[in-house]
KOLLUM-167532 format. One record per residue (C-alpha): residue in three letters; x, y, z. Coordinates in steps of 0.02 Angstrom, whole numbers, padded with zeros to 5 digits, always signed. Example, Ala and Ser with C-alpha at 12.3 -4.5 7.8 and 13.67 -1.06 7.14 Angstrom:
2
ala+00615-00225+00390ser+00684-00053+00357
! end
This chain:
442
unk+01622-00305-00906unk+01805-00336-00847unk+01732-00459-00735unk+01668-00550-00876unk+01820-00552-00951unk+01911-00631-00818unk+01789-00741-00807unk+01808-00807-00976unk+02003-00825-00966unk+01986-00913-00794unk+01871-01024-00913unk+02000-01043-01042unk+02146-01068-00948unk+02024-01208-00846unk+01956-01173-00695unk+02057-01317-00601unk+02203-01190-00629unk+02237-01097-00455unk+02258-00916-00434unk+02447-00932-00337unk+02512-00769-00247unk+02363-00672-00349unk+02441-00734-00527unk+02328-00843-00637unk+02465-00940-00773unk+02393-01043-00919unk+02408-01082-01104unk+02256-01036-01242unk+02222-01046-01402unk+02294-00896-01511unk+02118-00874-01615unk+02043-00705-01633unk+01912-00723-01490unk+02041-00752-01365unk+02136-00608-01442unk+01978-00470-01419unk+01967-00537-01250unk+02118-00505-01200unk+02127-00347-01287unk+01975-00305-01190unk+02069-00357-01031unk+02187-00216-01064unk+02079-00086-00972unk+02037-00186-00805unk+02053-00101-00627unk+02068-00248-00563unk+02191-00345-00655unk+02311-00342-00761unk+02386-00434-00915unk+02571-00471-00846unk+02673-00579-00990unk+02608-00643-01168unk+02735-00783-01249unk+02702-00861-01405unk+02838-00989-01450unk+02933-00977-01289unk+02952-00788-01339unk+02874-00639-01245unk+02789-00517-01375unk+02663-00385-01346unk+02475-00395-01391unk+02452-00285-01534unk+02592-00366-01638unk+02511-00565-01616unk+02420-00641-01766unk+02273-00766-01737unk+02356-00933-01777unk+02351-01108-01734unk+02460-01113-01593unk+02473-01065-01383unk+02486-00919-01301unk+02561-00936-01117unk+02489-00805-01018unk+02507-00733-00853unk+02362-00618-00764unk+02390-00524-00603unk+02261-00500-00486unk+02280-00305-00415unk+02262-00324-00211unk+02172-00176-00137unk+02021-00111-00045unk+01931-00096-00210unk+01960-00276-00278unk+01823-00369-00330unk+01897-00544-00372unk+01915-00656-00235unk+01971-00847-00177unk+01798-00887-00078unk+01692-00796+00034unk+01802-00794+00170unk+01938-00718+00066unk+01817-00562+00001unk+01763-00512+00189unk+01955-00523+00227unk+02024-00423+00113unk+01857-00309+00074unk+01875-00202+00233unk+01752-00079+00182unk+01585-00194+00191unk+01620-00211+00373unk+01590-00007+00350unk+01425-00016+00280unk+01508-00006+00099unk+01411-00105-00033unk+01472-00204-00179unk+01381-00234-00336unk+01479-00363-00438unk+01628-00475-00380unk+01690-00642-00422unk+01745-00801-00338unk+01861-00901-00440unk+01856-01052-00325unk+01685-01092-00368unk+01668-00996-00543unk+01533-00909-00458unk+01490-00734-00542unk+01353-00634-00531unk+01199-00683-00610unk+01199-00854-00542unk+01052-00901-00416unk+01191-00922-00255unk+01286-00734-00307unk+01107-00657-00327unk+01044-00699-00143unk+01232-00668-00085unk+01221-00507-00173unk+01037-00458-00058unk+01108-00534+00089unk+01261-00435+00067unk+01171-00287+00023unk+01034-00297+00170unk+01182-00298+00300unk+01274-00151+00221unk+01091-00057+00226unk+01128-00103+00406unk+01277-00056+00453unk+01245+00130+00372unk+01069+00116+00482unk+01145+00094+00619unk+01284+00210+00594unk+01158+00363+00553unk+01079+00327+00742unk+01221+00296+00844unk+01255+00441+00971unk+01453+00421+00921unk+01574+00319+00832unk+01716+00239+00865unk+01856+00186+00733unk+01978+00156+00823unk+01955-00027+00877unk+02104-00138+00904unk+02030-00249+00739unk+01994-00123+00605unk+01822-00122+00629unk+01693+00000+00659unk+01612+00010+00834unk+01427+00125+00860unk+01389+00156+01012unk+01206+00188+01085unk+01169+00284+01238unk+01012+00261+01362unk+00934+00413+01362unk+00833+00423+01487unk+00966+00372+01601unk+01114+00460+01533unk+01210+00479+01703unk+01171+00308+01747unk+01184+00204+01612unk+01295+00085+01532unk+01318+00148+01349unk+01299-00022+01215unk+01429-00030+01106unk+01399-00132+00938unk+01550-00174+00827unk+01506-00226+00653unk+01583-00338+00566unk+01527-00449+00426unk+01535-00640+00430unk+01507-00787+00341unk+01384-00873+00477unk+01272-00711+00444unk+01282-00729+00244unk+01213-00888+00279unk+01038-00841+00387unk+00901-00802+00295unk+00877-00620+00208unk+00826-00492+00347unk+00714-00351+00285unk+00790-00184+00328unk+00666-00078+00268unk+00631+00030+00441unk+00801+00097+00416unk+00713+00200+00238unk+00571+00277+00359unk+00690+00342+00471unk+00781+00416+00316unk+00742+00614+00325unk+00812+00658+00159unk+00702+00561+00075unk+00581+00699-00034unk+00402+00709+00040unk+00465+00625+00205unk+00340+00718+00340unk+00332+00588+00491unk+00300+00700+00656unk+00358+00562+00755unk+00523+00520+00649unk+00643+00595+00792unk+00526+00494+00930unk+00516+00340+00845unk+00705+00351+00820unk+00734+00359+01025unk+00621+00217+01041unk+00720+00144+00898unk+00873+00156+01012unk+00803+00123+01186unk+00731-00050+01102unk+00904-00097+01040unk+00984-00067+01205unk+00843-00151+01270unk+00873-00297+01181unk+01046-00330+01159unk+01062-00309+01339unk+00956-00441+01393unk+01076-00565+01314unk+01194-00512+01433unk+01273-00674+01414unk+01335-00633+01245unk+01437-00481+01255unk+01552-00442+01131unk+01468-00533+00990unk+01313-00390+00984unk+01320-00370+00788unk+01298-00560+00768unk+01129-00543+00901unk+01065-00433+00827unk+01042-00514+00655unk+00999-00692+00728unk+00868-00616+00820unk+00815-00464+00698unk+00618-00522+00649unk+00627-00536+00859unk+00691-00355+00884unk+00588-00265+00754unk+00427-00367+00831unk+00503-00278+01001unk+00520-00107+00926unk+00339-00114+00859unk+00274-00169+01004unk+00365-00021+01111unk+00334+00115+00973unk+00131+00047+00976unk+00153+00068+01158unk+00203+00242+01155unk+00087+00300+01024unk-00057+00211+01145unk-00011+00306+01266unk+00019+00463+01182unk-00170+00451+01104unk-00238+00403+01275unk-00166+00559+01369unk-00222+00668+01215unk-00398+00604+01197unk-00410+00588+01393unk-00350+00790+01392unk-00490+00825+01255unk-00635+00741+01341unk-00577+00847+01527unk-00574+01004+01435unk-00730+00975+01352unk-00811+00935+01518unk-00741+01075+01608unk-00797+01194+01469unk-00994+01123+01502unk-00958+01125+01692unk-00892+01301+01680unk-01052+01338+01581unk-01178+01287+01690unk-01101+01373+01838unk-01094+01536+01743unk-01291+01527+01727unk-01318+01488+01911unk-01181+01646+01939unk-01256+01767+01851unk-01443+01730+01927unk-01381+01730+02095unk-01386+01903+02132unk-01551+01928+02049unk-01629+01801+02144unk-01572+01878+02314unk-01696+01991+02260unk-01836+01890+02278unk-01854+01888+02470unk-01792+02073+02466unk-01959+02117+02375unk-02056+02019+02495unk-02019+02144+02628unk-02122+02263+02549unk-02282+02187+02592unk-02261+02262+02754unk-02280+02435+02720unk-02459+02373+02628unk-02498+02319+02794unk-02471+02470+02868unk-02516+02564+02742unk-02671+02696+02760unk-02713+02725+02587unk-02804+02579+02481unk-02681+02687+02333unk-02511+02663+02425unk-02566+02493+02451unk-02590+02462+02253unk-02462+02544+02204unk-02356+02453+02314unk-02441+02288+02249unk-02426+02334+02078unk-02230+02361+02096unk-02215+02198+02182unk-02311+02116+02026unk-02195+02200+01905unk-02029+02162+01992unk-02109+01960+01989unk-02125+01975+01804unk-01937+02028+01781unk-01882+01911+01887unk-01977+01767+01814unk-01920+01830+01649unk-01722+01839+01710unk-01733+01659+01762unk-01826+01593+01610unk-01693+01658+01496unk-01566+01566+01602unk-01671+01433+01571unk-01653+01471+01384unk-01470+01456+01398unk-01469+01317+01514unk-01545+01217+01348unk-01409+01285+01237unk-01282+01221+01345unk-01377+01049+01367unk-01380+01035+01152unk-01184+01084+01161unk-01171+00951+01288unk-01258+00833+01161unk-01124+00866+01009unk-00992+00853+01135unk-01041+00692+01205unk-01166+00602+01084unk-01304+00520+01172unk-01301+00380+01040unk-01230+00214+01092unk-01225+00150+00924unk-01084+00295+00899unk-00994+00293+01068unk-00975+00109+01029unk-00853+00148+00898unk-00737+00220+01011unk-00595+00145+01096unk-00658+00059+01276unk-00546+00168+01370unk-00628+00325+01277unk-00800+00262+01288unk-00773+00241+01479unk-00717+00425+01478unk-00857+00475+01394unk-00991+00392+01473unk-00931+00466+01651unk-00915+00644+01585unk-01100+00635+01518unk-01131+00562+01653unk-01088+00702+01767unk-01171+00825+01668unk-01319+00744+01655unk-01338+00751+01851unk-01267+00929+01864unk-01411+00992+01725unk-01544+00909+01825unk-01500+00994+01985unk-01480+01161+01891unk-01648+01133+01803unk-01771+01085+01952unk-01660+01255+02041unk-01715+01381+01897unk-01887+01297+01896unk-01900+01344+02098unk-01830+01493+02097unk-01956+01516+01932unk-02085+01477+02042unk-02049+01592+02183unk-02007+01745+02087unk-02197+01753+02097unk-02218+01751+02279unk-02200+01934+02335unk-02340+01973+02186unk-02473+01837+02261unk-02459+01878+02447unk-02443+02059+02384unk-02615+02042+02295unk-02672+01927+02463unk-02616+02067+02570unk-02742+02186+02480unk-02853+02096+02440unk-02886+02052+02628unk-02869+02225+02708unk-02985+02312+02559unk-03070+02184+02489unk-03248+02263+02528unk-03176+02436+02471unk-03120+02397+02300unk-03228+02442+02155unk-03207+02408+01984unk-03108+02563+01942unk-02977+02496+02079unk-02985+02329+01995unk-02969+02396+01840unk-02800+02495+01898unk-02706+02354+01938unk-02772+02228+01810unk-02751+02338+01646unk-02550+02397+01680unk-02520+02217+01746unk-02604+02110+01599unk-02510+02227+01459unk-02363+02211+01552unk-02363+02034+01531unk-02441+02055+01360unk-02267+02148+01304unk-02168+02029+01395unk-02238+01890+01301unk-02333+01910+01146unk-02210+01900+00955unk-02304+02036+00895unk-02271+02158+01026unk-02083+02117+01069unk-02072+02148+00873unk-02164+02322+00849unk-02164+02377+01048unk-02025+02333+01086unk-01911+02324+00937unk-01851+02154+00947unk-01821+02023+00799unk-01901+01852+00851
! end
């Protein structure tokens, strides 16, 4: 409350009394209020009581008695970096060195005006004040290095293009507090408290990103007012709701593109998995299916054969070697569907749901399904062909008998081939006997 204090002298003494070489002279009245004051005065940092007289005659405070009469009194103002009681404006960001540092003050005086805290004008000087200090020490945490040895006092930051190091001109922004910028309009500093890492709970993945683009953007900007160089501080404030706008815009831009190249790498991977997929089915069959015309070679030896038995037998292994194969392929089949219903999750056939997406995503999507779509069709009529022709060595097989011993086969003969080939495909296909023949679980 020393403040206060001189305050209420300044008050007593009048306040058309000036403060001359930082010594405030002036008579009051000896009463015991003036007294307590005074005696509160006593413990000030920032001034100090230098000469009581009462009657012309110097005396100390403890011995004076309230009384009717004047006290001449002399208060010196203590100059240093710490002062808080100042002429004007002008005179505090003169003599206050350390706010052009980033080095807040929370209570000061003006006895020109008898301004003091509290008052409408000192409580928006005191934000505006405060807002600029906030940054100064923002800027001074993101500078690359500093520089304090200017030829005015001041602090200068300087800010490095990093992704043009060898190349680029470094910006160089000396801060320095003014009254022009006391007078614009409140900026809000707030960015400078996400980029604060020591703040508890702080767990921003981008914080050291958005601090580069931070950085770039400033160079950015204060370099396009190339015509204003040397004056970079005083830009940057006039033009702040401008430059945070920019920042946004670049940081959005980043983040864009970051979420483009990541979704963009999802939906490839997801369509090379499918891809892979469907040409692991047509892999594995291929060698199987070379089989096919392999088997139909054996028809000639039921040509040539002598013996109706040689013949069925023959025709009987060609039957059984159609089943497997037509069972090989239908299982791709099998997995060709599980793939297609993967394929479904993946890429949702819905456009009610794709619609949600971003265009850019929805585009990506709709190609990749797309693509699939065509290669699962191709796939699907080639597993039905090769489906179908799996059976081809067993027909001309049975054709091929049929036409040499056609008038020699009884029923016994019929009954040979018939029999082994219907339970064959009995077992193949029936619940009941992959469960208890063959030990399957269906």
């Amino acid at each position: 409350m020393s403040l206060d204090n001189f305050k209420k002298i300044h008050h007593l003494i009048g306040l058309h009394i000036p403060i001359v070489k930082g010594c405030l002279e002036g008579k009051v009245n000896c009463s015991l209020e003036v007294l307590d004051i005074l005696k509160n005065c006593q413990s000030s940092e920032h001034f100090r009581i230098d000469e009581i007289c009462l009657h012309e005659k110097e005396v100390t405070l403890e011995k004076i008695k309230p009384c009717n009469s004047k006290l001449n009194i002399s208060l010196k103002i203590l100059e240093s970096d710490s002062s808080l009681i100042f002429k004007d404006l002008n005179d505090m960001l003169n003599k206050r060195l350390s706010l052009h540092k980033g080095e807040n003050i929370e209570d000061f005086y003006f006895w020109s005006f008898d301004q003091y805290v509290g008052s409408d004008f000192e409580s928006t000087l005191k934000s505006k004040l405060k807002s600029l200090c906030l940054l100064i020490k923002g800027l001074a945490d993101l500078a690359h290095y500093h520089d304090n040895k200017s030829e005015t006092g001041n602090s200068s930051y300087i800010f490095v293009n990093e992704s043009d190091i060898s190349n680029g001109h470094p910006l160089v922004i000396e801060t320095k507090i003014t009254e022009e910028m006391l007078i614009e309009p409140l900026i809000d500093v707030s960015i400078f408290d996400d980029f604060s890492t020591s703040k508890l709970g702080n767990k921003n993945p981008n914080i050291g990103r958005e601090k580069s683009i931070f950085r770039a953007t400033l160079i950015e900007y204060i370099k396009s007012k190339s015509s204003h160089s040397g004056d970079e501080f005083s830009l940057l404030i006039q033009g702040w709701d401008d430059f945070i706008t920019l920042f946004k815009r670049n940081f959005d831009t980043y983040i864009s593109g970051f979420a483009f190249h990541k979704a963009r790498k999802e939906v490839a991977d997801a369509e090379l998995s499918i891809a892979s997929e469907l040409s692991k089915i047509m892999g594995e069959i291929g060698g199987k299916v070379l089989g096919i015309p392999i088997s139909m070679v054996a028809i000639i030896p039921i040509v040539n054969s002598k013996s109706i038995f040689e013949s069925i037998i023959i025709s009987l292994g060609l039957l059984i070697s159609s089943i497997i194969s037509s069972q090989v392929i239908s299982n791709q089949q099998n997995q060709l569907n599980r793939v297609l219903h993967a394929k479904k999750i993946m890429f949702p056939p819905d456009e009610s749901q794709n619609s949600k997406l971003p265009d850019f995503l929805e585009d990506l999507v709709k190609n990749a399904s797309e693509n699939l779509d065509i290669n699962y069709f191709k796939l699907n009529i080639t597993l039905w062909f090769f489906r179908i022709i799996s059976w081809l060595p067993a027909i001309l097989g049975v054709i091929a008998v049929v036409n040499l011993y056609g008038m020699e086969l009884d029923v016994k003969a019929t009954s040979a081939i018939c029999i082994p080939s219907l339970l064959i495909v009995f077992t193949m296909k029936s619940k009941w006997a992959k469960k208890y023949v063959l030990g399957k679980t269906c």
